[in-house]
N, C-alpha and C positions, 0 to 999 in steps of 0.2 A: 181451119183444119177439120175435114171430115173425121168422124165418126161412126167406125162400125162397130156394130153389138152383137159377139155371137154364142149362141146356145147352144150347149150341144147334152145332147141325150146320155145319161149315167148306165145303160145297159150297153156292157161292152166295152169294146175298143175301137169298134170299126165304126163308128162315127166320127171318133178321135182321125182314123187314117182317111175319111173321107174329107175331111174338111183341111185337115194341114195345107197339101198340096194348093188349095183354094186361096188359103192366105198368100203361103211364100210367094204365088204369082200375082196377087192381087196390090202386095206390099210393093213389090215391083212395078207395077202398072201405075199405083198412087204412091209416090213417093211422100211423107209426111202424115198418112194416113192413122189415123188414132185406131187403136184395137181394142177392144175389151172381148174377155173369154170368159164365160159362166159355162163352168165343168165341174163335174164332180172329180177328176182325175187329179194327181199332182202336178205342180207347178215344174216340176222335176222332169215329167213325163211328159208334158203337152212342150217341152221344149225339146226334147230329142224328136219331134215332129216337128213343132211349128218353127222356122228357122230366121223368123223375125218379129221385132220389138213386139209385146205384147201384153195388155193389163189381168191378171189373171182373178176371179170370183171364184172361191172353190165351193162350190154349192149341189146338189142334185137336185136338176130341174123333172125329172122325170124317174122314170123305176124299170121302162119298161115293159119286163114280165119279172115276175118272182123267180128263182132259178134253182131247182135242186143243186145241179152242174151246169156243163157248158152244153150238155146235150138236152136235159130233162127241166123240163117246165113243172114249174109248182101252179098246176091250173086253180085248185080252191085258195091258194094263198095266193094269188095275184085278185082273182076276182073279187074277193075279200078286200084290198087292196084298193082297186080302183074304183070300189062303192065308197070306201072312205075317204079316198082321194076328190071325188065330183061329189060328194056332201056339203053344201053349203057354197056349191059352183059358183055361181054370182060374185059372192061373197071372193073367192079365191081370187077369180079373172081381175077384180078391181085392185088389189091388192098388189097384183104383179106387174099392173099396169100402173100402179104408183112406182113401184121401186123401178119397171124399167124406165119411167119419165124423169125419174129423179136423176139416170145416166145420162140423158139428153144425146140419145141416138141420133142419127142419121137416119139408119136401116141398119132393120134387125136380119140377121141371115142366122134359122135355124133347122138345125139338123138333129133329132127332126122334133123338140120336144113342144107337144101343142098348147099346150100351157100358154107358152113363150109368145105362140102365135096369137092368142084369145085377149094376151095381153096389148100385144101390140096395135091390134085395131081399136083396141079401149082406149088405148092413148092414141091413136091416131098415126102413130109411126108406121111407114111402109115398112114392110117385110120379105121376106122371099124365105121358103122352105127346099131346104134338098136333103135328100136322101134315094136309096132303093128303096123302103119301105116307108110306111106309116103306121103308125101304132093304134090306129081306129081300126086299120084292117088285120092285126096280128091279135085285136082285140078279139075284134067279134069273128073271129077263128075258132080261140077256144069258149066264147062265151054265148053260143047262140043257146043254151038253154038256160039261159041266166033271165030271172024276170025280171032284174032294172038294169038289162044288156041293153036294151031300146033307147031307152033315156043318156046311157052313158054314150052312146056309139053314138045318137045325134052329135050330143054336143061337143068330142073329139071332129068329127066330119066338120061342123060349120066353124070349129078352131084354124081346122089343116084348108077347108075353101075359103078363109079370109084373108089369107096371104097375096101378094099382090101376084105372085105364082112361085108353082111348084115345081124343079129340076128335077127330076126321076134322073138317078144314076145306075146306067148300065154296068151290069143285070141289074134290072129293077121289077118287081113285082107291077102287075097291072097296074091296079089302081082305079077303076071304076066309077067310084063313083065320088072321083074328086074332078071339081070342073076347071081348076086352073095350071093343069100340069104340060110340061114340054120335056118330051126325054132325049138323055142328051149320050156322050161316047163314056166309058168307064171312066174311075180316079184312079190312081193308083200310084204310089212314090215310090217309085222301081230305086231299089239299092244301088252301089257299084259290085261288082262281080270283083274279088280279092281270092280268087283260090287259095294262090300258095300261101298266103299270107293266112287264110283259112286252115288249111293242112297245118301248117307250122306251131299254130297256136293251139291248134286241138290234137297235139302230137300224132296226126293220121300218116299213114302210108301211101305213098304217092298214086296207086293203085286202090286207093282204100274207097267205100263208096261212103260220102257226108250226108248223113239225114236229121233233119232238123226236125223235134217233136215241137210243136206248139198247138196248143190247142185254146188259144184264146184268153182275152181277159177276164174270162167268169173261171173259177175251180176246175179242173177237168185232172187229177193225178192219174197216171199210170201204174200199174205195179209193176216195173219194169224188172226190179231185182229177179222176179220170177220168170223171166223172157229168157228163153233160148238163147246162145249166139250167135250170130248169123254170122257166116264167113264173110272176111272184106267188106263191113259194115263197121260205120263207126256213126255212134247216137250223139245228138248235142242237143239237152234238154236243160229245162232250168232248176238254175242252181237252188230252188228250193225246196225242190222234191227230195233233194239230197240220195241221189242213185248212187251208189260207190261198187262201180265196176270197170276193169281195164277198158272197155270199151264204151265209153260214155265220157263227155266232156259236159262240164256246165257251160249253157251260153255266154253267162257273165263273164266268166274266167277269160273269153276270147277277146277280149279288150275290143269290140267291134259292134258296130250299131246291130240293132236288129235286121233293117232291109238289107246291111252288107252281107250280113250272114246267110239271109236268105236267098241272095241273087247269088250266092257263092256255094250253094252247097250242092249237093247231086238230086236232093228230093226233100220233100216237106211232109210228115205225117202232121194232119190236121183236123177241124172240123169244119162243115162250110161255114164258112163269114166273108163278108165281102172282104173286108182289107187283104186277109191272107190267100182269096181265092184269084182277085186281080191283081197282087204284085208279083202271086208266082206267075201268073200266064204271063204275064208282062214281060217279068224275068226271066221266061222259058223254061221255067224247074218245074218239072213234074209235082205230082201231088196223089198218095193217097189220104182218104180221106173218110173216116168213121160216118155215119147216117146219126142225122139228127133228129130223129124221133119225126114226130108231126108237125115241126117248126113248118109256118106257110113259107115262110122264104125259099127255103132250101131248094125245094125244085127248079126255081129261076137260076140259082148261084149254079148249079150242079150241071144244067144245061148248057147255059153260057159255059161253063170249063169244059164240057165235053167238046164243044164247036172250036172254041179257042185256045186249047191248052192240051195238057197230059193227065187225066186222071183214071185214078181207078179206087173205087171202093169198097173198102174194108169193112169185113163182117164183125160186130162188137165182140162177139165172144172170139174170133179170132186175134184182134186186138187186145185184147185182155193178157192173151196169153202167151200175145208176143210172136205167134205164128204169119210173119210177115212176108215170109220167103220166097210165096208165092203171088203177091200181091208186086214186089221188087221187081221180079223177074217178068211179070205183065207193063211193069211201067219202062224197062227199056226196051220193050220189044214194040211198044208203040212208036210212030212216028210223028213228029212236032211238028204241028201247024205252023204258019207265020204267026207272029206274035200279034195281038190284036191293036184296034187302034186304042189310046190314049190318051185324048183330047178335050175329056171331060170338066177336066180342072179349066183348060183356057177358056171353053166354053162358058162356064157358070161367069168366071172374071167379069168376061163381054157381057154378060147381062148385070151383074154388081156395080159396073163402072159406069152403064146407063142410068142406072140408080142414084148414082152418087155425085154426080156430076150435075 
């Protein structure tokens, strides 16, 4: 029985939504295939994605960036961070590369934490890295006036170029100066579309328009109790912000996955991330969407949804305040592209199963 080993990055979610779709089609392709998952996420939560047999490590292999919120980087607290994280470097790489030998991999497939990768060429284990980004280049982003940026950005680069190669998923970030990458079609786990079944749960009016706030898996609250009404709008945010207004539903209460919810509703307030930017385009639901500061990503995500999807975005102080009315009324007067392609998951499988095989 084959053995695969996968890593996945503790910043976020959208790591989590990138790699799911990888396995459920992968588990199909090898039937009897062994899984192990090294995530920081719950066991709870990596199964309302991954939708077969799986060994779960709940660990955080990586960090990241430091994060105020889901918008604002903690730049001296992460830099901070990753001088004590590559202190005593050597020392780590060997370390990781015991414990992943100790699993007796196959192939490692990570997304995208380099660590993971640094290890596995220590032990010898072939690898393969995917993602849109890489975190040598979100590094030295915010870190080019850092005077042991040099030192730390080599040895992420020669972690992320030891992999036996790199999948860049559409939208993906260049990538430059990495010498082993192939980019490939988006990921993205398109929900089923359940309207009524939507309306009915979220006691809406048939007429009513459904907007889903999610703003990711790092912190990001609204103050929503302070937001205007908007006629024939109805909010469905999560149940933990605890909003208590006739026109707001908590997600949870909708007894329905998250992708259902979101291939089912009229629009998605959000911020860019890959997972929520390619399931809406996928799904055809519009999006507006707050700016995310100097994050390097963003421009790539934000591009790809203007060519493939519906967006339009939202000014933070207007956000704030709830003042959406006019951002609403811009996203139906847009007209919807074809939905883009989706082929990214099969893709990576066909080069995993050359691996494994």
């Amino acid at each position: 029985m084959k053995h695969l080993l996968v890593d996945i990055s503790a910043h976020g979610y959208g790591h989590i939504a990138q790699t799911a779709p990888v396995l459920n089609l992968l588990a199909q392709r090898l039937p009897g295939l062994r899984i192990t998952v090294r995530s920081h996420a719950s066991t709870e939560y990596l199964r309302q994605r991954i939708l077969v047999p799986f060994e779960h490590q709940q660990l955080s292999l990586d960090f990241g960036m430091a994060m105020f919120d889901a918008v604002r980087v903690d730049v001296p607290g992460s830099l901070a961070a990753y001088r004590d994280y590559h202190e005593h470097w050597s020392q780590k790489v060997e370390q990781a590369a015991q414990a992943m030998h100790a699993l007796q991999p196959d192939l490692l497939l990570a997304n995208v934490p380099y660590l993971s990768l640094a290890a596995a060429s220590a032990a010898a284990i072939p690898s393969v890295a995917m993602c849109c980004l890489n975190w040598a280049d979100i590094y030295r982003h915010y870190a080019r006036d850092d005077e042991e940026a040099t030192t730390i950005h080599a040895q992420m680069l020669a972690a992320y170029n030891s992999a036996g190669i790199f999948l860049k998923l559409s939208p993906t970030m260049p990538m430059p100066d990495l010498c082993n990458t192939r980019e490939l079609s988006c990921v993205a786990q398109v929900g089923e579309r359940r309207l009524e079944l939507l309306q009915a749960r979220s006691a809406a009016c048939a007429e009513d328009k459904l907007v889903l706030v999610a703003m990711g898996g790092i912190g990001y609250r609204l103050p929503m109790e302070n937001w205007p009404h908007v006629a024939g709008v109805r909010w469905l945010v999560p149940e933990a912000w605890g909003v208590l207004r006739n026109d707001v539903s908590a997600i949870e209460s909708l007894n329905m996955g998250f992708r259902d919810a979101l291939a089912s509703c009229d629009a998605i307030l959000t911020k860019p991330g890959y997972g929520t930017f390619t399931e809406a385009a996928c799904a055809g639901i519009p999006v507006m969407y707050v700016t995310r500061g100097d994050w390097p990503e963003a421009p790539y995500l934000v591009d790809w949804l203007q060519q493939h999807g519906v967006a339009v975005e939202v000014d933070p102080d207007r956000l704030h305040a709830g003042k959406l009315d006019e951002a609403l009324a811009a996203l139906s007067a847009k007209s919807r592209p074809a939905l883009p392609s989706n082929t990214g998951a099969l893709e990576v499988v066909e080069t995993l199963c050359k691996m494994l095989s």
